[in-house]
C-alpha positions in Angstrom: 7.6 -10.1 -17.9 5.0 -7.5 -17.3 5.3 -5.2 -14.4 3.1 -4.6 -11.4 3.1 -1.7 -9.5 2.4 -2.5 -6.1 1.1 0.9 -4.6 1.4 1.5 -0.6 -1.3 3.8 0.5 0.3 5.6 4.2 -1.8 6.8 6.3 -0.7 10.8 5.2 -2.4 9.7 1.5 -5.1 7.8 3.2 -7.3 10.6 5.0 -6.9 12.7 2.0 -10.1 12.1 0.7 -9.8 14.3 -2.4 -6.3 12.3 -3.2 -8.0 9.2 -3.4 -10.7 10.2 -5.5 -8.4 11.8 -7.9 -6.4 8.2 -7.4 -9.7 6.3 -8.8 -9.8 9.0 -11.7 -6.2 8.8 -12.8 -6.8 4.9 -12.2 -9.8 5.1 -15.0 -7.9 7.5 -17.5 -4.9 4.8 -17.5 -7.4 2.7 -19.6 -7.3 -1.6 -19.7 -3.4 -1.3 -21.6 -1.7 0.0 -18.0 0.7 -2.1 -16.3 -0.9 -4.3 -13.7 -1.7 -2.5 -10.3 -2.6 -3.3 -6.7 -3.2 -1.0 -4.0 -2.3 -1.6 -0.3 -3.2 0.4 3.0 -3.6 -0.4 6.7 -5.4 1.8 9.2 -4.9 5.3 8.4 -5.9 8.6 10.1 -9.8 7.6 10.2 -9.3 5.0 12.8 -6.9 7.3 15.1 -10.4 9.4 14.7 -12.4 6.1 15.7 -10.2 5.5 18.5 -10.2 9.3 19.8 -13.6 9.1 19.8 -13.3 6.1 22.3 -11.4 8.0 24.4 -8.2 6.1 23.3 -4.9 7.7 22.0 -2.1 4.7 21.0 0.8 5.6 19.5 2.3 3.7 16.3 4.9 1.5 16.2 6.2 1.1 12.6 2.8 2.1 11.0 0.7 -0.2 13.3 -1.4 1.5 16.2 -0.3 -0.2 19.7 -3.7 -1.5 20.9 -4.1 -2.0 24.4 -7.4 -4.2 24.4 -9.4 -6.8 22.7 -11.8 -3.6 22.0 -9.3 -1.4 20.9 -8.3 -4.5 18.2 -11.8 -4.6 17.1 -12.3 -1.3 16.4 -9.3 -1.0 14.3 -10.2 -4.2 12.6 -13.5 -2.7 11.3 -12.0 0.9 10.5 -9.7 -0.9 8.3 -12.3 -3.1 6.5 -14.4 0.2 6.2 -11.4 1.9 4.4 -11.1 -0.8 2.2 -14.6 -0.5 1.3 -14.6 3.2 0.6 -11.7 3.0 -1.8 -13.5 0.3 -3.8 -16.6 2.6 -3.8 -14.3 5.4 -5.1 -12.8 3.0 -8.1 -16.0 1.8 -8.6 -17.7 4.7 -9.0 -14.7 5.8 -11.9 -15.5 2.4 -13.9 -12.5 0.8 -12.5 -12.3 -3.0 -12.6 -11.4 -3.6 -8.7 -12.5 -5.9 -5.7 -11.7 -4.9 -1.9 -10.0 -8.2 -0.5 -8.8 -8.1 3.2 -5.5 -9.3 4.5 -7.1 -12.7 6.0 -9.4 -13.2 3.2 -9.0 -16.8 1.5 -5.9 -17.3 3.8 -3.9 -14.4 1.7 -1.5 -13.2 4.7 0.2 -16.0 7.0 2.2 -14.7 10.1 4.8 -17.4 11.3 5.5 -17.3 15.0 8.6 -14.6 14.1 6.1 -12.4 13.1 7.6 -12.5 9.5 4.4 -12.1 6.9 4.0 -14.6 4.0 1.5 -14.5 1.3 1.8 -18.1 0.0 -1.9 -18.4 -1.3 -1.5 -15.6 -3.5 -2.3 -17.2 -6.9 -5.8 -15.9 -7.1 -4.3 -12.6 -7.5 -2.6 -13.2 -9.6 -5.6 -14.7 -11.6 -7.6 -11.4 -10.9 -4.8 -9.4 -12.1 -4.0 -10.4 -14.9 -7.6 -10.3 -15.5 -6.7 -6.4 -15.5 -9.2 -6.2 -12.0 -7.4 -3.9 -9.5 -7.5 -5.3 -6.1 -7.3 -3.3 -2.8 -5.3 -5.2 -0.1 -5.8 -4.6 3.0 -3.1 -5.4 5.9 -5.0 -8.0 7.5 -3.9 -11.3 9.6 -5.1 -13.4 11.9 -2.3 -14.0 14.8 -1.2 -17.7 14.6 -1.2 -18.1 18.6 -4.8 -16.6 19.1 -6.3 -16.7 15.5 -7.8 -12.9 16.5 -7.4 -10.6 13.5 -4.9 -8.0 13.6 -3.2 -5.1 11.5 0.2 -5.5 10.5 2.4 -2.8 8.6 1.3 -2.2 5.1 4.7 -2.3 3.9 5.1 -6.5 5.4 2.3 -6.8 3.2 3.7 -5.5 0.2 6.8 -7.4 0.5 5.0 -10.3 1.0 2.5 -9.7 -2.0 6.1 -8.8 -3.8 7.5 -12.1 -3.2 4.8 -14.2 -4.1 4.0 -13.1 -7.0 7.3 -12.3 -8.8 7.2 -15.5 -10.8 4.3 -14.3 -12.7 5.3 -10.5 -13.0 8.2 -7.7 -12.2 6.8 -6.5 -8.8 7.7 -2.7 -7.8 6.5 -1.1 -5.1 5.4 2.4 -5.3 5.5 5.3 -2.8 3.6 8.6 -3.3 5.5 11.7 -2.1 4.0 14.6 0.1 4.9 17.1 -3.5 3.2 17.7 -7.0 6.8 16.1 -9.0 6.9 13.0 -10.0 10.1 11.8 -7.7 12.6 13.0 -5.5 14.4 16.3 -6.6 18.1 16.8 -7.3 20.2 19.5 -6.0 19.2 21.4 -8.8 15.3 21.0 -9.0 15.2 18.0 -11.3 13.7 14.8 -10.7 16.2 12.2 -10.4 15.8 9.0 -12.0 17.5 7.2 -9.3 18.5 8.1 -5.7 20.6 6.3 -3.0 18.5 5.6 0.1 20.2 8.2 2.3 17.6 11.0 -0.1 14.4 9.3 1.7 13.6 11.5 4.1 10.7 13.1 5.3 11.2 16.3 3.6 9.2 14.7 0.2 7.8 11.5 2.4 5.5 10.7 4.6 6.9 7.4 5.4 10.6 7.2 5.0 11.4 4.5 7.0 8.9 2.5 4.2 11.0 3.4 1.8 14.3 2.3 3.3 12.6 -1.3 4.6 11.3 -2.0 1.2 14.5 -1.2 0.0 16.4 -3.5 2.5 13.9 -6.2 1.4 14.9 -6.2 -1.8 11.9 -5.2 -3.2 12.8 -2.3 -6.1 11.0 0.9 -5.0 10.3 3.5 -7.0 9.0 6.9 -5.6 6.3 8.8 -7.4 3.5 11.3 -7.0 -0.3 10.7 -8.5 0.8 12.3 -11.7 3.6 10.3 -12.5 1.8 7.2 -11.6 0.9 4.9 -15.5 1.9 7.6 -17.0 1.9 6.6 -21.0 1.0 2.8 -18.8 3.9 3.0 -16.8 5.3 4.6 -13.9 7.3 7.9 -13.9 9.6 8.6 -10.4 12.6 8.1 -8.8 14.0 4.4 -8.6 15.7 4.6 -5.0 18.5 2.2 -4.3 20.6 0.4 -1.5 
């Protein structure tokens, strides 16, 4: 079955503009034989920015800024739709096949009243991808009490994604690290090829406690840097385990 490499954008990688322009790039040299790819991000840096600028400073809780208003919701609504956009402007401009698709468009994401996020209408990604287009998801859902949209973690979304489309392909989620190497280092400088889940740590990412609930999903992770991502169409990095 083929793989697809379900890449979370954090918010570190996000408001690195010059990262995700060299992201499209590397996305382009890959060519149409890669592995199948989809990128997912939430709010990022830019909308703490948005929100400073509003004279609001919420803190995060799991990767999700704690909004204290209807306003507040809004505006980190939009800043996440205009990130979306700007990444699809950056593959498009690199000749990338892509389409920016929001959390809540076509019913994608589904929140149940534990909060859990299900993506049980996900078979027209699958259509696009193996049409070799490379979406970017957005963490997007409308809450099923009030119907107002909200951002969820990024990483619920790629577990989700993971789930609903692993009859069609071999999901793996993919984690950038903060270093040039393609995975996490050994004692002895080398890349592993697979680490237990006590080696995620903040030293090489941004995100660790990503790493480790992806990992308690079940969802195989593999930890790589923009260089080791398709490389020779597939994925070079460190496999990180239970």
């Amino acid at each position: 079955m083929q793989s697809l490499y379900l890449v979370y954008l954090d918010r570190h990688h996000l408001g690195d503009d010059l990262f995700l322009k060299s992201l499209a790039q590397h996305l382009s040299d890959a060519g149409p034989e890669a592995s199948a790819c989809l990128l997912v991000h939430g709010s990022g840096e830019k909308v703490e920015r948005t929100l400073e600028a509003q004279g609001y400073f919420p803190d995060r809780t799991n990767g999700v800024l704690d909004v204290e208003s209807d306003d507040q919701r809004r505006l980190v609504e939009r800043a996440v739709r205009e990130v979306n956009q700007e990444i699809v402007a950056m593959l498009t401009d690199e000749v990338v096949s892509t389409v920016g698709i929001q959390g809540v468009d076509r019913g994608l994401f589904q929140q149940s009243s534990d909060e859990t996020i299900h993506a049980s209408n996900a078979g027209w990604i699958s259509a696009l991808l193996k049409q070799r287009v490379v979406p970017v998801v957005s963490a997007l859902v409308k809450a099923p009490d009030t119907g107002t949209v909200q951002e969820v973690w990024p990483v619920e979304a790629v577990v989700a994604l993971a789930q609903a489309l692993d009859a069609s392909f071999d999901p793996v989620a993919c984690m950038f690290t903060t270093k040039d190497r393609p995975g996490l280092p050994s004692a002895d400088g080398e890349v592993r090829a697979e680490a237990p889940i006590e080696a995620a740590t903040d030293e090489h990412l941004p995100e660790p406690s990503a790493v480790r609930s992806l990992v308690e999903a079940e969802v195989p992770v593999v930890v790589t840097s923009l260089q080791g991502l398709l490389r020779g169409h597939d994925v070079e990095g460190t496999r990180v385990r239970s």
